[in-house]
N, C-alpha and C positions, 0 to 999 in steps of 0.2 A: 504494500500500500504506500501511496506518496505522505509524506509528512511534511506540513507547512512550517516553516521555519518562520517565516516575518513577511509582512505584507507593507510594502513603502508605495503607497499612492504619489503620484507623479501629478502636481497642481501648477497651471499654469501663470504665470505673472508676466509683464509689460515693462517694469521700471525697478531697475534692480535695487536703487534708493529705496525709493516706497518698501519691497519686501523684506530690506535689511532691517528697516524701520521698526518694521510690525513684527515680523517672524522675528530676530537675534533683539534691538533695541526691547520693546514691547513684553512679548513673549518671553523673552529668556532664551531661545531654542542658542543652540551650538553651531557652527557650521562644523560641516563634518570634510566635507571638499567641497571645489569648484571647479569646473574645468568650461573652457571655451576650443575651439579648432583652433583659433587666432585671436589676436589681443581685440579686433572689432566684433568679433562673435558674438551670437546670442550666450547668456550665460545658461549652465544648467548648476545646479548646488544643491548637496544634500545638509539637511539641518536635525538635529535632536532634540530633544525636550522631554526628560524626565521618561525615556523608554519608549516615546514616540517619535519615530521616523518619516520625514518627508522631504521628496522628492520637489523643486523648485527649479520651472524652464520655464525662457525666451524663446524657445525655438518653437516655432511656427506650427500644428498639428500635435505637441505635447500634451495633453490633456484639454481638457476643456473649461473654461471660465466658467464661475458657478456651479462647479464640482462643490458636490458635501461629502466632506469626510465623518465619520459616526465613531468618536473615541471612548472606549469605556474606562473610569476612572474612579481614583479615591480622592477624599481630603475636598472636592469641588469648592464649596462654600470659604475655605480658608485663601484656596490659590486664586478664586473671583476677589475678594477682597484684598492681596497684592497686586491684582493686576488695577483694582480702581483706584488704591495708593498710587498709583505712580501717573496718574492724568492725562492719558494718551487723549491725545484732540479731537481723534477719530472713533473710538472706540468705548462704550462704558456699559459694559455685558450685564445682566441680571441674571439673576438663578430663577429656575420657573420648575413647575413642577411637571412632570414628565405623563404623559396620558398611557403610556407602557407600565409606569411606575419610579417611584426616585425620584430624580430632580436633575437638568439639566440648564448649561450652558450653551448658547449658541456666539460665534466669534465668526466677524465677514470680513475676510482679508481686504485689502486694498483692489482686488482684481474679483471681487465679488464669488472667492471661493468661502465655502462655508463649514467651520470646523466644530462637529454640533460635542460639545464631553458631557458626557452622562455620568451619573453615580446610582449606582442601584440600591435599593435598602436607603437612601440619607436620613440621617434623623434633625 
């Protein structure tokens, strides 16, 4: 039988500012590499964040804008609350409660990809 090892969604972005902004400034994530063909290339970049993995391209038919990604998670209520400490101009998430069950956060990148974290059970 096959075994999944890790699943890295490929989300597409326009302005590699803007992404560093939200994903590494904002977020926290890590960059993990980048690579271009040549110095005027589109970029592609992978980034971490606490166990989650993604995949970040310019290049042209990479994923599609307005991709939702569906993260399952702990701690929700604590990491929404560092993320409103810090005053992002663009961004101020609420915790809602989840019609599945739990409670969730939804976060719309700059290029209208949509990164929904769920917590199952919150109290």
């Amino acid at each position: 039988m096959i075994e999944i090892l890790q699943t890295i969604p490929v989300l597409r972005i326009f302005d590699e500012a803007k992404a560093r902004e939200f994903y590494c400034g904002w977020l926290g994530c890590t960059v993990d590499f980048e690579h271009r063909f040549e110095p005027t290339a589109p970029l592609y970049m992978g980034v971490t964040l606490h166990g989650l993995s993604l995949h970040l391209s310019e290049h042209h038919g990479d994923g599609t804008p307005g991709t939702h990604v569906f993260i399952r998670c702990k701690n929700l209520r604590a990491w929404n609350a560092d993320l409103l400490a810090k005053k992002y101009n663009y961004n101020r998430p609420g915790i809602e409660d989840a019609f599945w069950g739990g409670i969730c956060m939804t976060l719309t990148d700059p290029f209208c990809n949509k990164l929904i974290f769920s917590e199952q059970d919150a109290a």
